[in-house]
C-alpha positions in Angstrom: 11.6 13.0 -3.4 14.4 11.6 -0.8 15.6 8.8 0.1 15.8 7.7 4.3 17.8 4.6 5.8 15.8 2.3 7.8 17.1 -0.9 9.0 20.2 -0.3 6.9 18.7 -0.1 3.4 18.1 2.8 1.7 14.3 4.1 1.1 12.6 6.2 -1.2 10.3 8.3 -0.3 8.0 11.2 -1.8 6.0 14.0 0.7 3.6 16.4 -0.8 1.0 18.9 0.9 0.2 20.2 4.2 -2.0 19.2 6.7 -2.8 15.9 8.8 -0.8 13.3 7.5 -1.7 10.3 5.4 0.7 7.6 4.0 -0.1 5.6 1.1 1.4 2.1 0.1 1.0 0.5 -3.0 0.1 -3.2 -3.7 2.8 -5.9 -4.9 5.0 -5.1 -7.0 4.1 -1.6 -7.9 5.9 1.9 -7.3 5.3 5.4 -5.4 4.4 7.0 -9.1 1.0 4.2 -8.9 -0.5 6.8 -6.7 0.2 9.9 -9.1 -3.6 10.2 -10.0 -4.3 10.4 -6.2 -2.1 13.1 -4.7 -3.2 16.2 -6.4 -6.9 15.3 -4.7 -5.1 15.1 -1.2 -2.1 17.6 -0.9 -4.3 20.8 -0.6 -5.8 19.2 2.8 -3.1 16.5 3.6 0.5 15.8 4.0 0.5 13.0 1.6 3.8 10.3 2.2 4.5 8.1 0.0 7.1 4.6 -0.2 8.9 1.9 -1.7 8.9 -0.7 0.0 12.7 -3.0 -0.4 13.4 -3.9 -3.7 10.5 -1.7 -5.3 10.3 1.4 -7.2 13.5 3.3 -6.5 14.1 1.8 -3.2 17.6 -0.7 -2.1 16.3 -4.2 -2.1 17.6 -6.4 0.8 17.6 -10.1 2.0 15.2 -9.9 4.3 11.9 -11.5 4.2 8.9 -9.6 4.9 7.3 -9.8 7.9 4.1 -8.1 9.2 5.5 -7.2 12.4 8.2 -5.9 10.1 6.2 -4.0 7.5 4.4 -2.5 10.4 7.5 -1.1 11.7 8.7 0.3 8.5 6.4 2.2 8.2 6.9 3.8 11.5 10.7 3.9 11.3 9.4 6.1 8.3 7.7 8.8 9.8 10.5 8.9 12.4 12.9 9.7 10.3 10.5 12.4 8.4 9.7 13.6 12.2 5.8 12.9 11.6 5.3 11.4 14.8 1.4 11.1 13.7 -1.3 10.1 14.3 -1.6 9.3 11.0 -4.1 7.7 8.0 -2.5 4.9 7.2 -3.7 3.5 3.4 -2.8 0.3 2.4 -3.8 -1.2 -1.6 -3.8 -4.7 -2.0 -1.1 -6.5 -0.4 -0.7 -3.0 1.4 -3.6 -3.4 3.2 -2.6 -6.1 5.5 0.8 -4.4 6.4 -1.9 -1.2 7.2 -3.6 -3.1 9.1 -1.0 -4.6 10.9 0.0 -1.2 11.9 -3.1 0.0 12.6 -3.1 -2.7 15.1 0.4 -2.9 16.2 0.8 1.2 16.5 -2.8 2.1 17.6 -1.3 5.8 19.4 0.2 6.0 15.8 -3.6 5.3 13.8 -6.0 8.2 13.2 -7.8 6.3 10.7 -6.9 3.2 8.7 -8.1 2.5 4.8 -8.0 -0.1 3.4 -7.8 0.1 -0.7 -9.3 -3.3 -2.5 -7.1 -5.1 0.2 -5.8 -8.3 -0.1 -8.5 -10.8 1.9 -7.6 -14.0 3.5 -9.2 -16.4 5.3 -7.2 -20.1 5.2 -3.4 -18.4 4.5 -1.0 -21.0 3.5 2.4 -20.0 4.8 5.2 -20.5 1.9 9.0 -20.1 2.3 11.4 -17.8 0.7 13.3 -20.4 -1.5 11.5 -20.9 -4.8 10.9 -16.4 -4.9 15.4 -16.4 -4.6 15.9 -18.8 -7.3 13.4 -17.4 -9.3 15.1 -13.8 -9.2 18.6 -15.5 -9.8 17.2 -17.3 -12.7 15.8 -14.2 -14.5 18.3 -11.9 -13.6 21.0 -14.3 -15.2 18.6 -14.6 -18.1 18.8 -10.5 -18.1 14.7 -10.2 -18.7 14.1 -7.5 -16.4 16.2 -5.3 -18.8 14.6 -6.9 -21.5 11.2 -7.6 -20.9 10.4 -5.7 -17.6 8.9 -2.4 -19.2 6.4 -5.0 -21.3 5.6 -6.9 -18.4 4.1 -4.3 -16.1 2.4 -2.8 -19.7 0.8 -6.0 -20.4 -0.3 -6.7 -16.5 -1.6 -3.2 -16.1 -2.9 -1.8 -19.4 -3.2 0.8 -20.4 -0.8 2.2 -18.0 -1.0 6.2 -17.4 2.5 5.9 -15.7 5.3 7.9 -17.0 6.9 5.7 -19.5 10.9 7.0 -18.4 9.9 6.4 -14.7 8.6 2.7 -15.5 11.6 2.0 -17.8 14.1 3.6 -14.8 12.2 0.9 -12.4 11.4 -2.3 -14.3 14.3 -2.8 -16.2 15.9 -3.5 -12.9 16.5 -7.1 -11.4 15.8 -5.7 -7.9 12.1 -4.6 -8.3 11.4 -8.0 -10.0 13.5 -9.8 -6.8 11.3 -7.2 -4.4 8.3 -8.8 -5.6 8.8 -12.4 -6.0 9.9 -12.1 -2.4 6.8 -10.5 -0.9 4.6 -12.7 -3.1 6.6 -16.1 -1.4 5.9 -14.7 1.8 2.2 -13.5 1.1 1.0 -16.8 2.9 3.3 -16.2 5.9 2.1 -12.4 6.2 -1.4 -13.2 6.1 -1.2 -15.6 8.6 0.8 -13.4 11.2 -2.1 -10.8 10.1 -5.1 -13.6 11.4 -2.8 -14.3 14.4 -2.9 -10.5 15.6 -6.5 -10.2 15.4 -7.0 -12.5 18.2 -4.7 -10.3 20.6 -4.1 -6.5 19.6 -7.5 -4.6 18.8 -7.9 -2.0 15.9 -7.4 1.1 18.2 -10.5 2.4 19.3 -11.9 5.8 18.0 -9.8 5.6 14.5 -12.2 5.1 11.5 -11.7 2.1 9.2 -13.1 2.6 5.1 -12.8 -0.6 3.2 -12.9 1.0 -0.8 -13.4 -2.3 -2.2 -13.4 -2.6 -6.7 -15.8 -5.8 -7.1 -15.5 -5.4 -10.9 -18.2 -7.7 -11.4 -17.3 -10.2 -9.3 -20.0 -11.4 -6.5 -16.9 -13.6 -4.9 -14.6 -10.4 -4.1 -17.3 -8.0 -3.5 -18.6 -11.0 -0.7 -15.0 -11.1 0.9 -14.6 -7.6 1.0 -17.9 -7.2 2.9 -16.8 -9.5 5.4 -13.8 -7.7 5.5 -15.5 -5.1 6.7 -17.7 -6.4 8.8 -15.1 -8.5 10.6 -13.1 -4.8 11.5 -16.1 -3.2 12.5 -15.4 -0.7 9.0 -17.6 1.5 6.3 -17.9 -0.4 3.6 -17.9 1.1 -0.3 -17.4 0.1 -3.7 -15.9 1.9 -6.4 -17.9 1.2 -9.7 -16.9 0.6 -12.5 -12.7 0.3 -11.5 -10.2 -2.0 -11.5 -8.1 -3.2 -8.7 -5.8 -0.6 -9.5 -8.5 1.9 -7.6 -6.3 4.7 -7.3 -5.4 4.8 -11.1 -9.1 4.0 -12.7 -11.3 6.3 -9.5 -8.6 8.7 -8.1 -11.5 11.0 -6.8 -12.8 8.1 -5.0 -10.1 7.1 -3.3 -9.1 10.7 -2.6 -12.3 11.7 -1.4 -12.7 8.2 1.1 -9.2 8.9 2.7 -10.2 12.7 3.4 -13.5 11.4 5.1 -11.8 9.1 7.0 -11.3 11.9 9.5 -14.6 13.4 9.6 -15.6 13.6 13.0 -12.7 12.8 14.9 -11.7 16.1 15.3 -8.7 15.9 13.8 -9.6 17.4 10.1 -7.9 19.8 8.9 -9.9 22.1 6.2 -12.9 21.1 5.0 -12.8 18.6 2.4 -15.0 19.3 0.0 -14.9 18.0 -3.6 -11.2 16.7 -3.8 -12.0 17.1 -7.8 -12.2 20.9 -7.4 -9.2 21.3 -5.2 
């Protein structure tokens, strides 16, 4: 666990393993410790990097507003300053997934494979603006409900949550993870959009795998969108059955074993694979 400055702010940051490297990135408003389940499965065979994005988990929030372009580049200023040039796997849950894709597309020397974990899908973005996500942090942080009610929140939204309850107290009693959030979720619109924008110009890079790990829960609707999803990027599709959104917490060995294949046959693997249960 370290922290690295990019783009003046201070980010925290978690590498375990060996091997070809894969970065993971966590869906709104969630932390490195989401991907806990995960990493076991992937450190024997990868060097597995993990991140807050600003204002989440441990990491300084800031006030800028995401950007695509600028999520992309975070996460290349990253592995700069951790000297892991790539290429890498880049794994993106949720919101994730379109800053993943975005660098897939942005940084395609960068891309050995891209997956995408029960990605956010849109088709009609609506771009919103930053205003009503400020006044709402200002509001509840004057109010002090993070430290009240934070810990309770995420525990309701996730339940049951395996996370370690000192880390999650640590994290969501803060005003700056709740801030982190309600900013990336008033720019979702705005990030989508850029993300529809860049598929008309820069191409996925050619020769790097794309997995879409899609958690239909029972829903025909989302299980329909993420098939087009896939289809749309050319990618593998599969669902993980029965989970949650929350793939990497309810199937780890899924989403472990789906990154690690993600190289097969590119000649860039590093041992076998395997069973990532048995490693």
């Amino acid at each position: 666990m370290t922290f690295v400055r990019i783009g003046g702010l201070a980010h925290h940051v978690a590498v375990d393993g060996r091997g070809p490297v894969c970065v993971l990135s966590a869906g709104l408003g969630l932390s490195w410790f989401d991907w806990d389940p995960v990493v076991p499965l992937l450190a024997p065979h990868r060097t597995v990097v993990r991140f807050d994005r600003p204002g989440h988990g441990l990491s300084q929030g800031g006030p800028a507003h995401p950007t695509l372009a600028g999520e992309a580049g975070r996460i290349a200023a990253l592995l700069d300053a951790l000297r892991l040039p790539g290429p890498v796997t880049v794994v993106g849950h949720s919101i994730a997934g379109l800053h993943a894709e975005g660098f897939a597309r942005l940084h395609p020397d960068r891309t050995a494979a891209l997956v995408l974990v029960d990605s956010s899908v849109e088709d009609r973005p609506r771009p919103g603006g930053p205003g009503p996500a400020t006044a709402a942090g200002t509001a509840l942080t004057a109010l002090g409900l993070p430290a009240a009610l934070g810990p309770a929140l995420r525990r309701l939204a996730l339940h049951p949550d395996p996370a370690p309850p000192d880390l999650v107290r640590r994290v969501y009693r803060t005003s700056r993870v709740w801030r982190g959030a309600l900013r990336e979720n008033a720019r979702y619109g705005s990030v989508a959009a850029e993300l529809l924008a860049l598929r008309r110009t820069r191409p996925l890079p050619p020769g790097a795998p794309v997995t879409v790990l899609a958690a239909p829960d029972g829903s025909a609707r989302w299980e329909r969108r993420q098939r087009a999803l896939a289809r749309r990027l050319g990618a593998r599709y599969e669902a993980a059955v029965p989970s949650g959104h929350l793939i990497m917490r309810d199937d780890p060995g899924t989403v472990a074993r789906v990154v690690l294949e993600a190289l097969r046959g590119t000649g860039q693997e590093a041992d076998p694979p395997g069973d990532p249960e048995a490693a």
